[in-house]
LUMMAR-205482 format. One record per residue (C-alpha): residue in one letter; x, y, z. Coordinates in pm, whole numbers, padded with zeros to 5 digits, always signed. Each point is the difference from the previous one (the first is absolute). Example, Ala and Ser with C-alpha at 12.3 -4.5 7.8 and 13.67 -1.06 7.14 Angstrom:
<recs>
a+01230-00450+00780/s+00137+00344-00066/
</recs>
This chain:
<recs>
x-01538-00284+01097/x+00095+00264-00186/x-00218+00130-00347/x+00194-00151-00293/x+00147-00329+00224/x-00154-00341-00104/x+00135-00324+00056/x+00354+00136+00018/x+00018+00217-00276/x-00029+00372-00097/x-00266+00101-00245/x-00006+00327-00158/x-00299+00131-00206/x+00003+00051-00385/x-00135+00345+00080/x+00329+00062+00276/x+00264-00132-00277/x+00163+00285-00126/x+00317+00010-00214/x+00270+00301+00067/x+00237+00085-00247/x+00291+00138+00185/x+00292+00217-00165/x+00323-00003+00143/x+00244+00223-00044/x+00411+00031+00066/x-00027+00027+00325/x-00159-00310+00108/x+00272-00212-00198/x+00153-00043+00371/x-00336-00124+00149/x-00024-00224-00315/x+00283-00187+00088/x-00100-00066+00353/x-00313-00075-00118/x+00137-00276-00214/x+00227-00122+00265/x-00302-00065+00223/x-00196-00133-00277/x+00245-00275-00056/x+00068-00086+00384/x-00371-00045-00029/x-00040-00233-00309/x+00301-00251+00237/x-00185-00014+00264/x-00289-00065-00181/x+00177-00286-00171/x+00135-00124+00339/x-00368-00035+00116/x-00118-00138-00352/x-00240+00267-00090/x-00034+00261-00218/x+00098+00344+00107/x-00436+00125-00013/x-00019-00294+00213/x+00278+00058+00201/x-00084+00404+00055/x-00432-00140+00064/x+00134-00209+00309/x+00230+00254+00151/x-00328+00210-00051/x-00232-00217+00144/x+00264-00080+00305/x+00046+00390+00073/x-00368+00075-00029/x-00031-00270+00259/x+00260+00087+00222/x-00147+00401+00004/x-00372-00155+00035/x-00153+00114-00369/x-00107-00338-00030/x-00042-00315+00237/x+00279-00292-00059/x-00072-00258-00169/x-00006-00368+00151/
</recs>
């Protein structure tokens, strides 16, 4: 099991929380829009599966870390 796994969910440490502030300028108005685009295909198909879209983006997490062997499946 990987550090940071426990009972199914991801832990990170006060100490490793760290809040960017991120400037974007006039050229990423195109990637802003895709970015948006993606963010709301996300937030339906978390609604199709009844989550929220952190709970949504923790499973696909779990499932990938999983499939690459990061961490053990869960039963």
């Amino acid at each position: 099991m990987c550090p940071g796994h426990f009972l199914g969910k991801f832990h990170i440490a006060p100490s490793e929380r760290k809040v960017r502030r991120v400037e974007y300028s006039s050229s990423t108005d195109a990637n802003n829009a895709g970015d948006l685009r993606l963010k709301e295909i996300a937030q339906k198909a978390a609604e199709r599966d009844q989550r929220s879209l952190s709970s949504l983006v923790e499973k696909l997490l779990t499932e990938y870390c999983e499939k690459i062997g990061l961490i053990k499946p869960s039963k």
